[in-house]
N, C-alpha and C positions, 0 to 999 in steps of 0.2 A: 504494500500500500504506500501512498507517497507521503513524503516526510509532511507535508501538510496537514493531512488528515492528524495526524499525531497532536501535533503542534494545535490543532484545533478542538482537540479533543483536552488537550492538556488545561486551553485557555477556560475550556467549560467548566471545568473543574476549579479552577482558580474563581469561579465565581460563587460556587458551593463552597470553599472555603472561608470567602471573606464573608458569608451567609453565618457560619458557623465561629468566626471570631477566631481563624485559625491564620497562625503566618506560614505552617506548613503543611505537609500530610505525607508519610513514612509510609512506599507503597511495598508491602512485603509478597504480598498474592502473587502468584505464578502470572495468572490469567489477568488481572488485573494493572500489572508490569509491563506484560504484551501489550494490551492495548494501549494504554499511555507514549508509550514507548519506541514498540517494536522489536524489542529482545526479545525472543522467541524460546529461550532457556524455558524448561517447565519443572527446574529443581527449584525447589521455597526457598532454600537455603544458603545460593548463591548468586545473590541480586538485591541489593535492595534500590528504589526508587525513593528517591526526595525532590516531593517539588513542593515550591517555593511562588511566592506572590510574583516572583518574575525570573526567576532563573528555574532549570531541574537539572538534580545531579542523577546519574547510576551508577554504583558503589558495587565492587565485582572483584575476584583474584583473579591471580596471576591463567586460572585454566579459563575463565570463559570473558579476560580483558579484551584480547582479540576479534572473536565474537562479538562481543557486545558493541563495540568499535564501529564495525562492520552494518550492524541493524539498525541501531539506536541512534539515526541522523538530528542532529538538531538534539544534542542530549549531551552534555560536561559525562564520560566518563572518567572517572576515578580509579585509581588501582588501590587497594588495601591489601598488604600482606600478613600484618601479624592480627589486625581485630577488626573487624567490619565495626562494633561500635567505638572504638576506638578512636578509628575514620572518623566516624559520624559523627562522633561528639565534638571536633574539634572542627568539623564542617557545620555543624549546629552553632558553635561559639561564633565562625569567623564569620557565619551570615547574619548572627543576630537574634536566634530566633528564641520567643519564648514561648509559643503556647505552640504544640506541637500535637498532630491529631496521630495517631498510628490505628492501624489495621486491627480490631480485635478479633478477630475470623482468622486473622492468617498468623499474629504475632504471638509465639507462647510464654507464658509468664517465666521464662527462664532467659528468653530473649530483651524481656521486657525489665529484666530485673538488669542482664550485665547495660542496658541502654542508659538506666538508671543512673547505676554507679559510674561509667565511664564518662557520662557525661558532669557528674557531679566531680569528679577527677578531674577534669578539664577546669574546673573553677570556676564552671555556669552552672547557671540557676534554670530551669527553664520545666515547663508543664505537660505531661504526655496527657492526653485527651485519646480516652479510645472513640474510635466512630467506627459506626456498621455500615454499608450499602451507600459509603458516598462512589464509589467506582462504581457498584455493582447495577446504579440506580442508571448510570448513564448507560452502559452497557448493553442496560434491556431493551432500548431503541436501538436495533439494526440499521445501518444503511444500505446503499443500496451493493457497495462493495462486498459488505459482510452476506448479505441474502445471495449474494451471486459466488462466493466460499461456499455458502453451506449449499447449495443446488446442486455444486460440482462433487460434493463428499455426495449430498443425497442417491446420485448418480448414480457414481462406484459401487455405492453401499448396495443400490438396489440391483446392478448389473452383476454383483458377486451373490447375492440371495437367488436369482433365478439361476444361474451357474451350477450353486449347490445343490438348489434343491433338487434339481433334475438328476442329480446324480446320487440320490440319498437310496438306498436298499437296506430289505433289514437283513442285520449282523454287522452293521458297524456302531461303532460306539458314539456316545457323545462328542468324545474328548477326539476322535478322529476328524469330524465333524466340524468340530470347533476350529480345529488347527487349520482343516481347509480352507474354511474363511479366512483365519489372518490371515496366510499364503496367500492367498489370493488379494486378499486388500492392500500386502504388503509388495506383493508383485508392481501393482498398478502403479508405486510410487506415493501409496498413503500409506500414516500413521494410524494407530489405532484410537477410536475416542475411548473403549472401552474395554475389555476382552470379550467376547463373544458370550452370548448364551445360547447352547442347545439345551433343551431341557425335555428327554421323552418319557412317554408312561406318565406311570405314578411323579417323577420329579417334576413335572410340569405345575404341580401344586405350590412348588417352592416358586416365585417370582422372580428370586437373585440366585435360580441356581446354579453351581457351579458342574461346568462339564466333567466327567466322570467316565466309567468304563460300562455303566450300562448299554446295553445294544438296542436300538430301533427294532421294534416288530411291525408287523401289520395291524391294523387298527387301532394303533394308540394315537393319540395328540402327540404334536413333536412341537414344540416351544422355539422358532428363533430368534434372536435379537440379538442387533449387528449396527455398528456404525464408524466410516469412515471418518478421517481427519484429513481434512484438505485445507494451507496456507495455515494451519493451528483451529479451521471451525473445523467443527465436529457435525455430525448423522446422527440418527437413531433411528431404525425402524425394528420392526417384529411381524413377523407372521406367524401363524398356524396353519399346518396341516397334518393330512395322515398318508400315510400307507397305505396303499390296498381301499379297499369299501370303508369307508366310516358307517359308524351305526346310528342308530335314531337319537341317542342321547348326545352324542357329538354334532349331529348336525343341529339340533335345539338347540345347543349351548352357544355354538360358533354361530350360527343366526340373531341369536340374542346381544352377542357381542359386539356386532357387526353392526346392527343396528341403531344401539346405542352409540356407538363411536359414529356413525354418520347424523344422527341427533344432535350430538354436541357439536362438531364440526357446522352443522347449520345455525348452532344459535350464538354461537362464539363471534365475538365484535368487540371495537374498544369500547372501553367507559363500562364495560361488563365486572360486576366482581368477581374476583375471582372463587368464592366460594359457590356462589350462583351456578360459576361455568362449569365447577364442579357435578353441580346438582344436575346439569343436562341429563350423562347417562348414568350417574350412581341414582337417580332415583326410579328412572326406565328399568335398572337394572331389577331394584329393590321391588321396584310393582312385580318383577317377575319375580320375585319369591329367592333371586339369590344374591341379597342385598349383601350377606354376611361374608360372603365369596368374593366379595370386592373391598379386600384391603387398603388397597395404596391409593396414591392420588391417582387424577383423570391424568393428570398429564405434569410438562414442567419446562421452563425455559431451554433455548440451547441455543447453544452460541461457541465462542472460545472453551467452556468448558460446556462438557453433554449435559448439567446438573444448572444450573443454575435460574435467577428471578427471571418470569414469574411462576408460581407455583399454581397450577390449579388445584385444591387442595379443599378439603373439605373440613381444614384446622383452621379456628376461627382468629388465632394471632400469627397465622401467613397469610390473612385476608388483605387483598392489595386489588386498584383498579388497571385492570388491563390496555395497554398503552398499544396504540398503533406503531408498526411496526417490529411489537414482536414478535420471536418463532420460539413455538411454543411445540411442545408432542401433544398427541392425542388416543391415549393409550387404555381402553376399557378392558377389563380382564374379568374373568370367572373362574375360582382355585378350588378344586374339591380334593383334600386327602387320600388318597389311595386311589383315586382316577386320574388326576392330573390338571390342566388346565388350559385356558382359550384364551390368549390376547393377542391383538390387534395395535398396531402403530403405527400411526401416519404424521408426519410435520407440517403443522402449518404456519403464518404469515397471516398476524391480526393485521386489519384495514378496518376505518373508520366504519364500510358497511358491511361486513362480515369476515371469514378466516379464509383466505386463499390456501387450499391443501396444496403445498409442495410435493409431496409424497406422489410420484404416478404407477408402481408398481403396484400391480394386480391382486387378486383374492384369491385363494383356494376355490376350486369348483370340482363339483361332483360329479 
């Protein structure tokens, strides 16, 4: 992306901080660094971002100064050898700063303690202010750069799911299964957002489960979900299918699912709460009697990271109103214990008059 966008994204933020009485803001976040920035590192551990009412620095060793050199145009790299807060604190003195915001989501109170002390070693006095979702808030608006990232993982992601799945027989395992996905995503020239999920049979009940050496049969539910990384955005889809003949309980279920998830996908718009958008297919679900079978939220941000704001979510302190321009999943499931389970994902692309579904790969048919 061009140093511009950085730079302008940097300026907006400079304006949520002076909202916040802040002279700086300590970006620790992997995902959060990125965008600011441009350093594309995704270790926590080796990067920190300080920006400033008019300047920003990025604070880095000797293995990714290079790097970071390289990405981070329009950005004061720094080299640190012996203490990143060490650095920092004596960059914190020479610029002045006293009230200082830092990341509480990404910074850990061990981090936070030697920031303390080094910088009181330094002979300044100065105020950490934790803050939540000032990056995170800018983030959840896409533009049109990032939505044309996430289309090209979308892509990949979906051109290696029909790949697999044609080639799926039973007697292989999950965990065979799985690996052929990354191969295959990794072939292409993409990272992963995630590790892969196959989940068949009875584990298809687990949501996060992980691949294993059970084997595919005939007639069971097989669980996938997969998503590429292209330029650092991230995919996410899933399908279900089966093997062989599906039986009448399986096609109920997947019907059920299905049309729930194309329910919510109709009624999803900005200015929507997000609990509401919730409520599209957990309550469709719920009228059919397997409300209790729908754990997790409807869906969730995705962007730089596959995880993030906004949540559709049906927990009333993640309740937040839905902003155009973001991409959100759209993910309705049904988990029964010792049979397995049915979800569906598709991404979509909030607009003022409804959700544009990104997702174009197809449905299981009978």
């Amino acid at each position: 992306m061009e140093p511009s966008l950085y730079a302008a994204r940097r300026e907006t933020l400079r304006s949520l901080l002076a909202a916040a009485e802040l002279d700086a803001l300590l970006v620790t976040g992997p995902e959060n660094r990125r965008y600011l920035s441009g350093f594309s590192s995704d270790d926590p551990h080796w990067g920190a971002l300080l920006i400033t009412r008019g300047r920003q620095f990025l604070l880095t060793d000797f293995r990714y100064y290079g790097w970071a050199q390289q990405e981070a145009a329009g950005v004061e790299t720094l080299l640190y050898r012996e203490s990143l807060a060490a650095t920092l604190a004596e960059l914190v003195k020479e610029q002045g700063l006293r009230r200082l915001g830092c990341e509480s989501a990404h910074l850990t109170l061990s981090q936070h303690q030697r920031l303390l002390t080094a910088v009181s070693a330094a002979g300044w006095q100065a105020e950490w202010r934790p803050q939540e979702d000032l990056v995170e808030s800018l983030r959840e608006v896409k533009d049109a750069q990032e939505v044309a990232a996430m289309t090209r993982a979308l892509e990949l992601t979906e051109a290696v799911l029909v790949q697999v799945s044609q080639e799926l027989a039973p007697g292989r395992t999950e965990r065979q299964v799985a690996w052929e996905i990354e191969k295959r995503l990794r072939e292409q020239g993409a990272q992963l957002a995630f590790p892969p999920i196959v989940a068949a049979g009875a584990n298809g009940a687990i949501p996060h489960h992980r691949p294993g050496d059970y084997r595919l049969k005939e007639g069971e539910p097989i669980i996938m979900d997969l998503g590429a990384r292209v330029d650092g955005y991230c995919a996410d889809l899933t399908r279900t299918l089966v093997l062989g003949e599906p039986d009448e309980h399986f096609r109920r279920l997947y019907s059920l699912v299905r049309a729930a998830q194309a329910r919510a996908q109709e009624g999803l718009k900005a200015g929507l709460d997000s609990v509401a958008a919730d409520a599209l297919a957990r309550d469709f679900i719920a009228g059919a009697g397997y409300g209790e079978a729908f754990g997790h939220s409807l869906g969730h941000g995705v962007g730089l990271a596959v995880h993030e704001a906004p949540a559709l979510s049906p927990v009333q302190e993640r309740r937040r109103v839905l902003k155009a321009g973001s991409v959100v999943t759209v993910e309705p499931g049904i988990y029964l214990t010792g049979w397995g389970g049915v979800r569906l994902e598709n991404m979509a692309l909030i607009t003022p008059e409804g959700a544009r579904v990104l997702t174009k790969c197809g449905y299981y048919e009978w």
